[in-house]
C-alpha positions in Angstrom: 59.5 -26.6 -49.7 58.2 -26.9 -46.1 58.7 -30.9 -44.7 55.9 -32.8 -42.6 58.1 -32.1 -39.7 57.9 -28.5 -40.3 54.8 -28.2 -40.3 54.0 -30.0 -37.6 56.0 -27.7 -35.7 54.0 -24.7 -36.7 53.4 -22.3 -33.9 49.3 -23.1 -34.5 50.5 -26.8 -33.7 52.3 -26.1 -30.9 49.3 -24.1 -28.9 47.9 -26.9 -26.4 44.6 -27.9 -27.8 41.3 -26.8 -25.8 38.6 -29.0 -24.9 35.7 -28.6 -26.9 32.8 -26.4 -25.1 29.7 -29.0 -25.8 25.9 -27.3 -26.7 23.3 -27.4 -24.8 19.5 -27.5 -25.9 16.6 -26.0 -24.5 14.5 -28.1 -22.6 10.4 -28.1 -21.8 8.3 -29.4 -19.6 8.0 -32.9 -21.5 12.0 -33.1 -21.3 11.4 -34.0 -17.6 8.6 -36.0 -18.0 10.1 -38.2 -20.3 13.5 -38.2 -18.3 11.4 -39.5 -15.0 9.4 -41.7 -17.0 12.9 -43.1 -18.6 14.7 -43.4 -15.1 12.0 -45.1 -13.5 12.0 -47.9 -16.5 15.4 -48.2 -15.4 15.0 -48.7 -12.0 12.4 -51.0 -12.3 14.8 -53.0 -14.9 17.3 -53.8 -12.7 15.4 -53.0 -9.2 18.2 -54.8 -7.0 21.2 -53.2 -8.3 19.8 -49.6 -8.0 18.0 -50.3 -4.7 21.5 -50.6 -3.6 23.1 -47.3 -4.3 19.7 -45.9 -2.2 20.3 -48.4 0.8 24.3 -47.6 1.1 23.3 -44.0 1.3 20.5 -44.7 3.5 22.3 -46.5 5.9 25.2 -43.8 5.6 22.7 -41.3 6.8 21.2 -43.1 9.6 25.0 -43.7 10.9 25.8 -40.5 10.4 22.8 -39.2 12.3 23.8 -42.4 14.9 27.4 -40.6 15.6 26.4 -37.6 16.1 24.1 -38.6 19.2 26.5 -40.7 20.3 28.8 -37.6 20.2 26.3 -35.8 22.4 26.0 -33.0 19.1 22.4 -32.9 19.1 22.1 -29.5 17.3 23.7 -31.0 14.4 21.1 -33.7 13.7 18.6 -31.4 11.9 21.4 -29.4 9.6 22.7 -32.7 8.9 19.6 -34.2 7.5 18.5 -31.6 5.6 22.5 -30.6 4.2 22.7 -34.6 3.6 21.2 -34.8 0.0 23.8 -32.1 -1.2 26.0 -34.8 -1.6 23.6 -37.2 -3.4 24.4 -36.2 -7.3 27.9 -37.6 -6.2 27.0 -40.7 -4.7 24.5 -41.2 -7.7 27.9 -41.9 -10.0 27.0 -45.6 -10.5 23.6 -45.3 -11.4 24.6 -42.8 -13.9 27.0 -45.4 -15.3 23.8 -48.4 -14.9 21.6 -46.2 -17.2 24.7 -45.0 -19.5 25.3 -48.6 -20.2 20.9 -49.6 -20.9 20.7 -46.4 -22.9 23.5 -48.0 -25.2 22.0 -51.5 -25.1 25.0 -52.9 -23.1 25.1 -55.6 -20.8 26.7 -55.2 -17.5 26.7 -56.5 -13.7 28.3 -55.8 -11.1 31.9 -55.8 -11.2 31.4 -53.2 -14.3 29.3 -50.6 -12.7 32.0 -50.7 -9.5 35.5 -51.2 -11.9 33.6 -47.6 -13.3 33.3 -45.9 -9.8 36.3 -47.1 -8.6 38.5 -45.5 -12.1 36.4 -42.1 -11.5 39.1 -41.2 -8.7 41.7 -40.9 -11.4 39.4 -39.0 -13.2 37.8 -35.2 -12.8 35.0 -36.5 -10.5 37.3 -36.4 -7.6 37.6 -32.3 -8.2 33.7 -32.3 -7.9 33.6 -34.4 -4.9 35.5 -31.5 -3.4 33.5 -29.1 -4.8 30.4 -30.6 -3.5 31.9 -31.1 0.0 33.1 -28.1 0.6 29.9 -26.9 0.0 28.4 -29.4 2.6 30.8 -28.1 5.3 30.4 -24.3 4.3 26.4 -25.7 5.3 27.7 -27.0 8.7 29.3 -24.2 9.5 26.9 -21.4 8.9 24.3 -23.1 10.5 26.4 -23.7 13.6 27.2 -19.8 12.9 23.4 -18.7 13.6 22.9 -21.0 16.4 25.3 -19.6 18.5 24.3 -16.1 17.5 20.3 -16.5 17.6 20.0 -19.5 20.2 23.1 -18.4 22.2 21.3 -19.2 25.6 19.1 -22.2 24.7 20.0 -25.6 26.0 20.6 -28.4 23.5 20.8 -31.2 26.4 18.3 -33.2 24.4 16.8 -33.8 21.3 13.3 -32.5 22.8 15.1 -29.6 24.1 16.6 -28.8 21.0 13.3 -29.1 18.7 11.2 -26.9 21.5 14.4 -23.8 21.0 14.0 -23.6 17.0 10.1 -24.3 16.5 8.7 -22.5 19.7 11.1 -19.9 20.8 11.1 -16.1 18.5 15.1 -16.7 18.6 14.6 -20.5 16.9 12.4 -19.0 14.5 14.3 -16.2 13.3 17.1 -19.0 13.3 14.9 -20.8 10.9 14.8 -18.1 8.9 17.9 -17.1 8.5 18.8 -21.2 8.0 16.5 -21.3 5.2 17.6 -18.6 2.8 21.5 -19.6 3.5 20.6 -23.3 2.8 18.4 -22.4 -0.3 21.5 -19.9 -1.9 23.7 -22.8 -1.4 21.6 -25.7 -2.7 21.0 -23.3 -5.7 24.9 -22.9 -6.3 25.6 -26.3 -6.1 22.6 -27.2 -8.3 23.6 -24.8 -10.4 27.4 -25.8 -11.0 26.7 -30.5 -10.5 23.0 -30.5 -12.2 24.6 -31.8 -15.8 28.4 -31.6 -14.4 28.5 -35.4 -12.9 26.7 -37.2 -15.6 28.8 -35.3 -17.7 32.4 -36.0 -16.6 31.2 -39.7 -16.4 29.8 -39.3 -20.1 32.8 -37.8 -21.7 36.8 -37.4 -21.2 36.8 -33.6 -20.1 37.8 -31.4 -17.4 35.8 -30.5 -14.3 35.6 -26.8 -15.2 34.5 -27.7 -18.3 31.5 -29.9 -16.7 30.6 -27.1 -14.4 30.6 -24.3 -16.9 28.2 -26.7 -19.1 26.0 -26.9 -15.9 26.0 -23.4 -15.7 24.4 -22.9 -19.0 21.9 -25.8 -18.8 20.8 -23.6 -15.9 20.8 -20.1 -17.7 19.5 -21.4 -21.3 16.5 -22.9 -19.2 16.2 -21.3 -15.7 12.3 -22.3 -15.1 12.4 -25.9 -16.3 15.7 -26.6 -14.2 14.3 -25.1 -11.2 11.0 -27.1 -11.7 13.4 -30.3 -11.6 15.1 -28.8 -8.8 11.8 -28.4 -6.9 11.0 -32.3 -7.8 14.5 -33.4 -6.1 14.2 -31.9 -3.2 10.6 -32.3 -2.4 11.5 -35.8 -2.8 14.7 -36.5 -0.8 13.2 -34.2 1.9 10.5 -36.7 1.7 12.7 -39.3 1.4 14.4 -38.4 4.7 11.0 -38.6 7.5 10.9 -42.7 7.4 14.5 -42.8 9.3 16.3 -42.7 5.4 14.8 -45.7 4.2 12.6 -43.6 1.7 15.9 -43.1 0.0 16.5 -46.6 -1.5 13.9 -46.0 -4.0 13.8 -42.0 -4.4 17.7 -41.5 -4.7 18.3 -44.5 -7.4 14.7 -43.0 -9.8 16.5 -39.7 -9.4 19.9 -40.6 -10.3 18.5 -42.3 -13.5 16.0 -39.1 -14.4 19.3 -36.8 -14.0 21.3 -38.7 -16.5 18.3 -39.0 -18.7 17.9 -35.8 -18.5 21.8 -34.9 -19.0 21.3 -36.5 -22.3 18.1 -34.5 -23.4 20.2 -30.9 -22.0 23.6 -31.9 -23.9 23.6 -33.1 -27.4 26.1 -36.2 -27.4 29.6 -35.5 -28.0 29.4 -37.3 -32.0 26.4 -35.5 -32.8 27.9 -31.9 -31.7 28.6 -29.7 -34.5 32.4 -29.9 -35.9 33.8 -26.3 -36.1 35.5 -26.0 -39.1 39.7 -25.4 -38.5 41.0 -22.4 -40.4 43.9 -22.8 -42.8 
């Protein structure tokens, strides 16, 4: 006769236990309709609390942009701008948790939405922090790659000086270029690999891997819709960035609500996802 303890010793119990791989639906047009209309509902409900997350990334920028005049790196000021919303989906972690929390019907304030970005760095979300800053720097450096090999004898003594070398010289343009495809491959990858992942790993107890290789499917299962939504982000945070940041204390907080919104319409809920049957 074979105990309890036995059993429960059975080489099948004794292989570590794999974290479920969640579905993922196919989305339409109307799936990011509804998602904007839904995260701009909850922007407007609790306008001061989202405005926030925008300002402290607003005012993050303009520093940033601040220090590197004051560091005489004028080149920089342009990549920087235009590589600064590749960290957005990771600084949009508390709004994620704010619409999470009026999806559910739950009340919250302050203290709750920060107790929940403060755990995250015991969590997965650190791993993807990583993953999208690395991906920031790689951006730094190849632009500061093709600047020394196509604008090798312009001078950068100025701002002025540095805007008349890329937009009116052949070597700034080819620069351009050459910018543009690098920056677009890398935007894609990290859309690609954080679109679902950071909502995600907020959402649910599971692995960073996990997250991504969820976000990687959302992308393949529905390639035109995701890079519609892709178009909408950055056509806005670019938009965002031309009234000295400030346009980012409304666009980043509607956007961090539409992608959790969103998140919820691409992966079916972790209760409602089928229950594969265990062999016996």
């Amino acid at each position: 006769m074979t105990s309890d303890t036995d059993r429960s010793l059975s080489p099948e119990n004794l292989k570590p236990r794999q974290p479920s791989v969640p579905e993922v639906n196919r989305l339409t047009a109307g799936d990011i309709s509804a998602s904007l209309k839904a995260g701009f509902a909850d922007f407007l409900e609790r306008p001061v609390m989202s405005g926030f997350f925008g300002l402290f990334y607003a005012v993050f920028g303009i520093l940033f942009v601040w220090c590197l005049v004051w560091l005489g790196k004028i080149w920089m000021i342009i990549p920087a701008a235009v590589g600064f919303p590749l960290v957005a989906p990771f600084a949009a972690a508390g709004l994620y948790e704010m619409s999470r929390r009026m999806q559910a019907g739950e009340s919250f304030g302050w203290s709750e939405i920060l107790g929940v970005m403060a755990s995250q760095r015991n969590r997965e979300m650190g791993w993807m922090a990583f993953v999208t800053l690395f991906i920031f720097w790689v951006w730094m450096y190849q632009v500061r790659l093709w600047l020394a090999i196509t604008l090798q004898n312009a001078s950068f003594s100025d701002f002025d000086g540095f805007l008349h070398a890329v937009f009116f010289t052949p070597q700034g343009w080819a620069f351009l270029a050459i910018g543009t495809c690098a920056g677009a491959f890398l935007s894609a990858v990290l859309f690609t690999v954080t679109v679902v992942a950071m909502p995600m790993l907020l959402d649910r107890d599971t692995n960073f891997v996990t997250a991504m290789l969820t976000s990687i499917r959302v992308v393949a299962e529905n390639p035109v819709i995701m890079l519609g939504w892709a178009a909408i982000i950055t056509a806005a945070m670019l938009v965002s960035l031309v009234p000295a940041f400030l346009g980012l204390i409304v666009t980043l907080p509607v956007l961090g609500h539409t992608t959790w919104h969103l998140y919820r319409r691409a992966v079916p809920p972790a209760e409602d996802a089928a229950v594969q049957p265990s062999s016996s």
